[in-house]
N, C-alpha and C positions, 0 to 999 in steps of 0.2 A: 930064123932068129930075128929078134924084134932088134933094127937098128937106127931106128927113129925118136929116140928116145929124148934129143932136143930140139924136140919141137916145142913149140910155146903155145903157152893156152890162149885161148881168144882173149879170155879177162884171168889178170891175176887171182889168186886165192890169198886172202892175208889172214891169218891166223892171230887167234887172243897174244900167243906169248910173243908176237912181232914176226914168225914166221910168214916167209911168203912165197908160193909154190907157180912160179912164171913157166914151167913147162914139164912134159910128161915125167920126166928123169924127178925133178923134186918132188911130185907127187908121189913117186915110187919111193922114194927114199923117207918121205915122211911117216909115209904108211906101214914100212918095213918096220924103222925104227921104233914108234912107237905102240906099235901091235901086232910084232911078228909072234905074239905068245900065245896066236891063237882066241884072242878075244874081239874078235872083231864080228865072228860070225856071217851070215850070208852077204852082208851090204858090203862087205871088206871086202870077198869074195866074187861078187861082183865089181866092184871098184877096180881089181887088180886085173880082170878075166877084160873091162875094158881100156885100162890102160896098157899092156898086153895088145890089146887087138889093134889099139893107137898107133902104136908107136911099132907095131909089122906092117898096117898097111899106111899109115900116113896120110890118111885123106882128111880134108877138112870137118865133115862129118863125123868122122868118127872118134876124134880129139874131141870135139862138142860132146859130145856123148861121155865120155871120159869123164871128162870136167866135171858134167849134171850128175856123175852117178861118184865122184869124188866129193865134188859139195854135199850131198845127196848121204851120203857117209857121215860127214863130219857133223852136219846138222843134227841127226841122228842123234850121235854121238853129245850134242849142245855145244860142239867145238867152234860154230860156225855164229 
């Protein structure tokens, strides 16, 4: 079970509406909330399978990773 879940991102995320997502745990939660209905499709999908992998193993790398494929989301999205 993934229990690394406050780790913090290398660089904040700050979102249009003032949100700002400083570690794995608030990425997860932002992404829940606002798109657990399923409209997220494969980039969500992705985003969640790496944040997930983050925050079981905890390595610097892989939170980096995380991050690129959460930005990587939101751009997408025009959230970014």
């Amino acid at each position: 079970m993934a229990r690394h879940w406050q780790t913090p991102l290398s660089r904040q995320i700050w979102l249009p509406d003032g949100s700002t997502l400083a570690t794995l745990a608030d990425c997860g939660r932002v992404l829940l909330r606002r798109f657990a209905a399923g409209q997220g499709g494969a980039e969500l999908d992705a985003a969640f399978q790496a944040l997930i992998g983050a925050a079981e193993a905890c390595r610097p790398e892989d939170v980096a990773f995380a991050e690129r494929k959460v930005r990587l989301f939101f751009r997408t999205r025009a959230l970014l």
